[in-house]
C-alpha positions in Angstrom: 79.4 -16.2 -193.7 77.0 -15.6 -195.7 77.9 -14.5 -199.7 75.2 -12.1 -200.1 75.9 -10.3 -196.7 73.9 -7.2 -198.4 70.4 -9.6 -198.8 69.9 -11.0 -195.5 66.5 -11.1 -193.1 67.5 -8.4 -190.7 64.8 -5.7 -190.1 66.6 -2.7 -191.3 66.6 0.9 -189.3 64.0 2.1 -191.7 61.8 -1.1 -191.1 61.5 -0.4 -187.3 60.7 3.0 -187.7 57.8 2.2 -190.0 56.9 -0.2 -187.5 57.3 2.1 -184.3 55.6 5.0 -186.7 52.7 2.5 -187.4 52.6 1.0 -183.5 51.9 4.7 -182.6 49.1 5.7 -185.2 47.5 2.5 -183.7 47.6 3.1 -180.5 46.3 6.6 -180.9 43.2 5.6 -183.6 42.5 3.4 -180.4 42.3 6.3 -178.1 40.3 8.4 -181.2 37.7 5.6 -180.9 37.6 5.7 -177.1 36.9 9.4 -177.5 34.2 8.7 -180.0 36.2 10.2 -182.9 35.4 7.3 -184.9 36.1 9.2 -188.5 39.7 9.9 -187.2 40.5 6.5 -185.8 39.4 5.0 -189.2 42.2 7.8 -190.9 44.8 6.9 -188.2 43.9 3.2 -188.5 43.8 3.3 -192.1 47.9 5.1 -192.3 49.1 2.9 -189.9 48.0 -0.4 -191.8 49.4 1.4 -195.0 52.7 2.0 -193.2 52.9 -1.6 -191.0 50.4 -4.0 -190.8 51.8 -6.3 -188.7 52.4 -3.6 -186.4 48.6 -3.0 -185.9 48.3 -6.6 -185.7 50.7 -6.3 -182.9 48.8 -3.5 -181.6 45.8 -5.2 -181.6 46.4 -8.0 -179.8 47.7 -5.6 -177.0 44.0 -4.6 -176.6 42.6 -7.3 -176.6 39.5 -5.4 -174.8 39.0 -2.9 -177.5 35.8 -3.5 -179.3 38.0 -3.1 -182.7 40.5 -5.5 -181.9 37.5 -7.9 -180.5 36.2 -7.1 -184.3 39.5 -8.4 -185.8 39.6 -11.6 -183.8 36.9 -12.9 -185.8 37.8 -12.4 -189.5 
């Protein structure tokens, strides 16, 4: 066992609500641009990269038909 059992690698409950919070604004800036609302998918995409980039990574690679994730692959 570990002697620092408080500072360990574990995702806390906060982390995966940050990261289901920021999974969601992803997911719905990708339907935004789908609509056409681009200036709102930019907002959504811009809070949820804020809040859990990894997560929009995540997201990202989900869709990997989306003209923004297609974007993404190349930088």
């Amino acid at each position: 066992m570990s002697r620092f059992a408080d500072n360990d690698d574990r995702p806390t409950d906060a982390d995966a609500g940050k990261h289901e919070q920021a999974r969601r604004l992803a997911e719905a800036a990708l339907k935004a641009e789908e609509e056409g609302d681009q200036a709102r998918a930019d907002e959504l995409f811009a809070e949820a990269d804020r809040t859990d980039p990894q997560a929009v990574e995540n997201v990202l690679m989900e869709w990997p038909d989306h003209p923004r994730a297609q974007r993404h692959a190349r930088h």
